[in-house]
C-alpha positions as CSV (number, residue, x, y, z in Angstrom):
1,X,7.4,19.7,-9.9
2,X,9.1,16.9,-8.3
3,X,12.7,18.2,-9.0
4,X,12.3,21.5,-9.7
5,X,13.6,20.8,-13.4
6,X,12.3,19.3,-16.6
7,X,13.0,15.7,-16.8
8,X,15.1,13.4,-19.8
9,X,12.2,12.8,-22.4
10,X,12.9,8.8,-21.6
11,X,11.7,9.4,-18.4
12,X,8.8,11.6,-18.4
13,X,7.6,9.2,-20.9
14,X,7.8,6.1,-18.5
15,X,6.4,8.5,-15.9
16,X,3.3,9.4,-18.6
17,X,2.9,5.8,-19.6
18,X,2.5,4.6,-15.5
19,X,-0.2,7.4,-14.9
20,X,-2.1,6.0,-18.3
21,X,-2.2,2.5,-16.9
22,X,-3.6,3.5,-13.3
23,X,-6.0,6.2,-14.8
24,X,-8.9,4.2,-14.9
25,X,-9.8,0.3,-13.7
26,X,-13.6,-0.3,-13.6
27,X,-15.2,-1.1,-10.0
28,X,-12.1,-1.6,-8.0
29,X,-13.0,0.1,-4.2
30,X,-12.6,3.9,-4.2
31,X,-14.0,4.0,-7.5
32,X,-16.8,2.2,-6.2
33,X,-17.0,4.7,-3.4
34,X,-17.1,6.9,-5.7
35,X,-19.8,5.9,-7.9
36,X,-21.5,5.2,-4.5
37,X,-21.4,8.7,-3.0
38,X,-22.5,10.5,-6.1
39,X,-26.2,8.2,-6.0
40,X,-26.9,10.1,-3.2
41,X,-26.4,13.4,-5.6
42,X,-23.6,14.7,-3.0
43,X,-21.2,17.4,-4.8
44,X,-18.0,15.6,-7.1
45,X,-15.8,17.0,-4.4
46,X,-17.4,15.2,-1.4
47,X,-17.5,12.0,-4.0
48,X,-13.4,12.4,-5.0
49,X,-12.9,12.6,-1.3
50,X,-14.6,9.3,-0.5
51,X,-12.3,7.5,-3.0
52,X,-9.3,9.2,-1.7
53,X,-10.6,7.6,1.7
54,X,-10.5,4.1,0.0
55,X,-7.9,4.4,-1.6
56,X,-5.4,5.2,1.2
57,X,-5.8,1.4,2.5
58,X,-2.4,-0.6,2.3
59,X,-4.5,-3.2,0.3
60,X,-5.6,-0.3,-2.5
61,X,-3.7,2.2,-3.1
62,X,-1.0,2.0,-0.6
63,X,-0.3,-1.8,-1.8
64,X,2.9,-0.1,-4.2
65,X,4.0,1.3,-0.6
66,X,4.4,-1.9,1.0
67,X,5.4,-3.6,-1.8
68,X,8.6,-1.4,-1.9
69,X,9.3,-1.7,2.0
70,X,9.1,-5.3,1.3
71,X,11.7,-5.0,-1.0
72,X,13.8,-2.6,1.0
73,X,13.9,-5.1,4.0
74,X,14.5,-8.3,1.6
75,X,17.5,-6.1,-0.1
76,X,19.3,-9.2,-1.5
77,X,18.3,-11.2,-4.3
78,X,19.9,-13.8,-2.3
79,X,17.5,-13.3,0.8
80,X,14.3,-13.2,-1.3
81,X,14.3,-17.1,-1.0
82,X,14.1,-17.4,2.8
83,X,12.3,-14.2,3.3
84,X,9.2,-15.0,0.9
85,X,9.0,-18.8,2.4
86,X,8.8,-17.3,6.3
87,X,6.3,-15.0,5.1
88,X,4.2,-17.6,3.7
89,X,4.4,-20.0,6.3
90,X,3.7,-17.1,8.6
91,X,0.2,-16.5,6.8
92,X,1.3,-13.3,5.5
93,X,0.6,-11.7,2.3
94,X,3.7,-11.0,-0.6
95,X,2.4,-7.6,-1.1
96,X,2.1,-7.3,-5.2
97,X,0.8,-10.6,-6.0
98,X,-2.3,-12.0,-6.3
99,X,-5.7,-10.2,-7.5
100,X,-9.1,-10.0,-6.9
101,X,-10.1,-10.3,-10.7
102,X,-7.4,-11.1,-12.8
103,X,-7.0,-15.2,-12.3
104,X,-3.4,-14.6,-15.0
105,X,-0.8,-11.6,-14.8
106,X,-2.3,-8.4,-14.5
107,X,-1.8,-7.3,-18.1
108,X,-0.7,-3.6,-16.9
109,X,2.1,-5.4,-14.5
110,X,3.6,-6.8,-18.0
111,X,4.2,-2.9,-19.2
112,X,5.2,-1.4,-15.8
113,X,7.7,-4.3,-15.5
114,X,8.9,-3.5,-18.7
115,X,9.5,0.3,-17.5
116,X,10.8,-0.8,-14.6
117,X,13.4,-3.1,-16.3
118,X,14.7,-0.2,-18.4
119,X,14.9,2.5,-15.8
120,X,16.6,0.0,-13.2
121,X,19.2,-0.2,-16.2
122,X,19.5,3.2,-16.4
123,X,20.3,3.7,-13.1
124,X,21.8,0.7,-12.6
125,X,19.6,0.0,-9.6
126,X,19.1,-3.6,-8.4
127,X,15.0,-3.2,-7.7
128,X,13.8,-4.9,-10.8
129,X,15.6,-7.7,-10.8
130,X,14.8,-7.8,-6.9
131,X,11.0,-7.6,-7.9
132,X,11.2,-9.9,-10.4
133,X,13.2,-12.7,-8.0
134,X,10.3,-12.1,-5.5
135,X,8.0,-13.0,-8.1
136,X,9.3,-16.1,-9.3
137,X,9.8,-17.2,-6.0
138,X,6.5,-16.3,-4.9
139,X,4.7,-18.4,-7.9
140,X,6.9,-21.5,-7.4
141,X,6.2,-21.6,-3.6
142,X,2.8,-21.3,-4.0
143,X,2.5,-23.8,-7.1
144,X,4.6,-26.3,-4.8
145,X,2.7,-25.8,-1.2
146,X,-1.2,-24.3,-1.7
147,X,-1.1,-26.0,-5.7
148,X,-2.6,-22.3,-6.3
149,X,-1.4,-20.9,-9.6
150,X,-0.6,-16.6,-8.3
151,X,0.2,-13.6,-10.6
152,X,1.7,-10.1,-10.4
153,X,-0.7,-7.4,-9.8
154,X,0.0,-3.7,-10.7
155,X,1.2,-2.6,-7.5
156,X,4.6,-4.9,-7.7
157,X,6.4,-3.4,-10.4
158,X,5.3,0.0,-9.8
159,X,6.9,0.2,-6.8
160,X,9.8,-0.4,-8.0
161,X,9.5,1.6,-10.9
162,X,9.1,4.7,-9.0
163,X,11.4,4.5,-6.3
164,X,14.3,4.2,-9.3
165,X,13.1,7.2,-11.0
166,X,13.8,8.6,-7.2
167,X,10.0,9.2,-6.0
168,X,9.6,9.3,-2.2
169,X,7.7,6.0,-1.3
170,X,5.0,8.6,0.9
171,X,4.3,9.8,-2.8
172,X,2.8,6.3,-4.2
173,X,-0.5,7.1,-3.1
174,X,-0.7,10.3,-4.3
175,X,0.7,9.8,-7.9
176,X,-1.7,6.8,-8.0
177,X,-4.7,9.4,-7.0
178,X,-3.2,12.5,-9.4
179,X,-3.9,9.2,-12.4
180,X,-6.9,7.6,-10.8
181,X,-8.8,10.9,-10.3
182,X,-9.7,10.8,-14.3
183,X,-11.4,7.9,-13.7
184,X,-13.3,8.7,-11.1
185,X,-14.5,11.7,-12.3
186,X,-15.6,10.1,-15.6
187,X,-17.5,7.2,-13.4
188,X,-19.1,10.3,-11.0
189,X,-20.3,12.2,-14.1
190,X,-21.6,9.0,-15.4
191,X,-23.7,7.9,-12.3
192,X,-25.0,12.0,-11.8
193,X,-26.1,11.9,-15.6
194,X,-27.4,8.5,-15.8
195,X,-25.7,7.3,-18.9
196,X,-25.5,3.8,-17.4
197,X,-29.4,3.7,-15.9
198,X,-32.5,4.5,-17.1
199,X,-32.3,7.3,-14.2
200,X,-30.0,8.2,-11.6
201,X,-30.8,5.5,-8.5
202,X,-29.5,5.6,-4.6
203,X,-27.1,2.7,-4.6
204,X,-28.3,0.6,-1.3
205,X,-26.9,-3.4,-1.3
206,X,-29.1,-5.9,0.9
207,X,-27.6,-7.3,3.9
208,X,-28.6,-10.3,5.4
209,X,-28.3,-10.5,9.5
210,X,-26.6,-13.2,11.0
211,X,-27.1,-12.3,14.4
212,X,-29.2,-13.7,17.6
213,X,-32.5,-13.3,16.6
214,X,-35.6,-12.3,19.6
215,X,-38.3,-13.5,17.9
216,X,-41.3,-11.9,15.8
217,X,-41.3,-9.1,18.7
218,X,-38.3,-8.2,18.7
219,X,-35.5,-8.3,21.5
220,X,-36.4,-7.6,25.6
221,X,-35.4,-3.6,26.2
222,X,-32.8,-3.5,29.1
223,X,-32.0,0.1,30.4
224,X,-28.3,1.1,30.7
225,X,-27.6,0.4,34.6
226,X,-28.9,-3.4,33.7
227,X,-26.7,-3.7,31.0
228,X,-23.7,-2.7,32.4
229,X,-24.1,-4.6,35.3
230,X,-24.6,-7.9,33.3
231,X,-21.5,-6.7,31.9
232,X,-19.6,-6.9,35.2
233,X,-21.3,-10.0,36.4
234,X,-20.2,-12.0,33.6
235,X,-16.6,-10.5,33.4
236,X,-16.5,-11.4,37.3
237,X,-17.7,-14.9,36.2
């Protein structure tokens, strides 16, 4: 579909393999969306939809995005030094690395860098090894400054990965949400049938507030034209 014509069997194994590993990852955020929307007994359409809203965030789905940009500006193996330390030192992120349950690699990144090895040798493209100098890097910077021990994720050979089999980088997202989308549905059919509770329940997690607290009666009720013109006076202060 992508190039209007079949592909080499190598490849549209690789291809098959990378939709397998990002089919289906427990409670990571849209499928938590997901699982949240269908408690409420909403249709599985309106509950896809929610995840497809988390997972369009640069720090879900869109991560493989910005991983590959990253590696577009860098461009030089030699420049992935420099350009990984200013990030660092900058308080930035290295986009790829670093997860929020895996404390060791990200045992799919292992098999997608694997892919990504053999297709960048194919093509003779220089985004592996790229990748993989941005990873070393990145561990041995972090080791040496923070003393924090960081890992590969999934997004940070993907990336990679698919923009040597010639995928548009606008298409991450949506190749991660044609995989995803059999996981979600088997978490929405789940919650709606109750196979994991006694009986379907509305999710609803407690929140604590923080805030200025009035007093057993509650706050003093100012009308709008006091409001706004406390406003004024302290901005005029």
């Amino acid at each position: 579909m992508l190039k209007g014509e079949h592909p080499k069997q190598e490849v549209s194994k690789i291809f098959d393999i990378s939709l397998i590993l990002h089919a289906e990852h427990s409670f990571n955020a849209s499928t938590f969306a997901a699982r949240e929307i269908a408690s409420t007994r909403a249709s599985i359409y309106a509950c896809i939809g929610g995840a497809l809203g988390a997972l369009s965030g640069e720090l879900h789905g869109g991560a493989n995005i910005q991983v590959m940009k990253m590696l577009l500006e860098i461009n030089d193996i030699d420049n992935v030094e420099n350009w990984v330390h200013q990030r660092l030192e900058g308080g930035k992120r290295i986009m790829g690395m670093g997860h929020a349950v895996y404390k060791t690699t990200d045992p799919r990144s292992e098999v997608l860098a694997e892919l990504s090895k053999a297709i960048s040798k194919e093509k003779n493209t220089k985004w592996y090894e790229l990748t993989e100098r941005v990873e070393i890097i990145t561990k041995r910077i972090m080791m040496l400054s923070r003393k924090m021990p960081i890992y590969p994720n999934v997004d940070l050979y993907s990336a990679s990965l698919y923009y040597s089999l010639d995928i548009p980088i606008d298409l991450n997202t949506p190749i991660f949400a044609i995989s995803r989308i059999a996981g979600w549905n088997a978490h929405i059919v789940e919650e709606k049938f109750a196979e994991a509770a006694p009986k379907p329940a509305l999710y609803r997690p407690k929140a604590v507030y923080v805030g200025r607290y009035c007093g057993p009666m509650g706050c003093e009720y100012k009308n709008l034209i006091n409001r706004t013109e406390m406003t004024q006076s302290k901005s005029n202060q």
